[in-house]
C-alpha positions in Angstrom: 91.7 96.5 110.5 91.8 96.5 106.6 89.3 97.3 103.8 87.5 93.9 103.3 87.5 92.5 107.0 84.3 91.9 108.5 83.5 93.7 111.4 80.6 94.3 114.3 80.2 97.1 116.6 81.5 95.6 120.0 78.2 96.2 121.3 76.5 94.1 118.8 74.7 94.6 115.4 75.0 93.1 112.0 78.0 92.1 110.5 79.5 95.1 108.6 82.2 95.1 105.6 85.0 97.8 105.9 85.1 99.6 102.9 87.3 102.7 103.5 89.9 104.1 106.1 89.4 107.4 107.7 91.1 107.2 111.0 89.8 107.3 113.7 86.7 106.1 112.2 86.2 103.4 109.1 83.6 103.4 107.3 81.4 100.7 106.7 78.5 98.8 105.1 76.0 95.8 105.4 72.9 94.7 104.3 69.4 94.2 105.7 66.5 93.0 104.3 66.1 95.2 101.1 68.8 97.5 101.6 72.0 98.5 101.7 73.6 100.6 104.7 76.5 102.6 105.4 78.0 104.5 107.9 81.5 105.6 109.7 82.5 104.3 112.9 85.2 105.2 115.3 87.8 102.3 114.6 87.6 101.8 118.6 83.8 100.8 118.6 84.5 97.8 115.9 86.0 94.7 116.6 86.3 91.5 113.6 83.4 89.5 114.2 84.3 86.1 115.0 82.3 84.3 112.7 84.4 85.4 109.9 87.8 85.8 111.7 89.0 82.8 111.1 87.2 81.8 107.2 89.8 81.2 104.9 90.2 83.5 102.3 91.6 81.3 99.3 90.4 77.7 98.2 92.2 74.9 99.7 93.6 72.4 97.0 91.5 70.0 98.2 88.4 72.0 97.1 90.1 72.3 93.2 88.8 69.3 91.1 91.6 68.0 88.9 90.2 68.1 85.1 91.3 65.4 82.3 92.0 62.8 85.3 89.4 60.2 86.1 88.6 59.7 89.9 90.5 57.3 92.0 88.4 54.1 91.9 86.6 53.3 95.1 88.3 50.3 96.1 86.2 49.4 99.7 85.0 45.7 100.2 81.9 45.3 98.9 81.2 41.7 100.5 83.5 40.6 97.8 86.0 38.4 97.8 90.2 39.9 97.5 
């Protein structure tokens, strides 16, 4: 694990943001309702929660408009004629 991955206890329990190396443990922190939380962890207690494992971590260039060019026009039958 790395500083930035997202991590849970393998027993459960929020999602948790590693923040510093200390082996054996890693410290970590997460938010709750109106709080922030932190605390260190034996590295063998954490696992990467799933629900982030696999988010990308960059912008696709699909997802980067393309300024100064007009959109391709939308060239679907409309009921009219070719």
């Amino acid at each position: 694990m790395k500083v930035g991955d997202v991590v849970r206890l393998t027993s459960g329990g929020p999602s948790m943001t590693v923040i510093e190396l200390a082996e054996p443990k890693l410290s970590c922190t997460w938010f709750m309702v109106d709080s922030i939380n932190g605390s260190s962890f034996p590295s063998a207690s954490l696992e990467l929660a799933a629900d982030f494992a696999s988010t990308p971590t960059s912008p696709t260039t699909e997802s980067i408009p393309v300024i100064g060019r007009d959109p391709e026009p939308d060239l679907s039958p409309l009921g009219r004629a070719p």
